[in-house]
N, C-alpha and C positions, 0 to 999 in steps of 0.2 A: 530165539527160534521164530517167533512169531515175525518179527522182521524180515526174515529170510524167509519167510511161506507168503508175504504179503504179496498179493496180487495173481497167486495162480489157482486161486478156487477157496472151497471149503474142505477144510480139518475140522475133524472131531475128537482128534486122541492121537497124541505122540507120547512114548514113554522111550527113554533117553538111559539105556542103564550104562553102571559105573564098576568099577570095581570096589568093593568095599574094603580091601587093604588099602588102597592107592589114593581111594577118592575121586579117580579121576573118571573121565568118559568111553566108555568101551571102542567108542569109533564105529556106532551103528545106530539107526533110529527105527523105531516102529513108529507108520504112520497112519494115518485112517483116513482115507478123504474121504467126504460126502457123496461124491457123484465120480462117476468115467473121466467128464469131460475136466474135472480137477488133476485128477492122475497122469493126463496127457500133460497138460500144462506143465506140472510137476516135471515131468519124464522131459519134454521139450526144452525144460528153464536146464535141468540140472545134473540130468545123466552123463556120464563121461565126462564131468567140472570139476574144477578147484572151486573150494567157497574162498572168495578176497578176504584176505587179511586173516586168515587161520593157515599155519602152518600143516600141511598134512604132506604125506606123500603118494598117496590115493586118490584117487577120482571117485567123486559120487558114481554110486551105482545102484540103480533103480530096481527091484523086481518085484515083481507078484510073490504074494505068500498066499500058500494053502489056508490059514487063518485069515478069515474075511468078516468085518463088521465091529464097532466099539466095544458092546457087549460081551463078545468073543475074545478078543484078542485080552482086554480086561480080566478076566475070569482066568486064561492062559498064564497071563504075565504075574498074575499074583500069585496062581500056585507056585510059578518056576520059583521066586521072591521067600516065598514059607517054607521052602523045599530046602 
């Protein structure tokens, strides 16, 4: 993952969930960039893409979520997790 964010700003928190029958990847990221001007970049490098060399049949797709900042989305994702 980090190779794939390299070059368009700063991240502070990705969490990457799976299913836990399957093991596998849900097909969704939470991301946290540090600043605006990371998230454009982000949104410029990879909205409406294929990532090379991963089979998908979707296009990344960018949005804003009402959950804003490390702290927050952390607190969030771990109740859903216990839940």
């Amino acid at each position: 993952m980090s190779i794939l964010l390299e070059g368009i700003g700063n991240v502070n928190f990705i969490f990457l969930p799976f299913d836990k029958k399957t093991n596998k990847l849900l097909g969704v990221a939470f991301v946290n960039f540090v600043n605006y001007k990371s998230v454009i970049d982000a949104y410029l490098k990879f909205h409406g893409k294929r990532i090379f060399g991963i089979s998908m049949k979707k296009c990344i797709e960018i949005r804003y979520s009402k959950i804003q900042g490390k702290s927050e989305l952390s607190r969030i994702l771990t109740q859903k997790k216990s839940s």
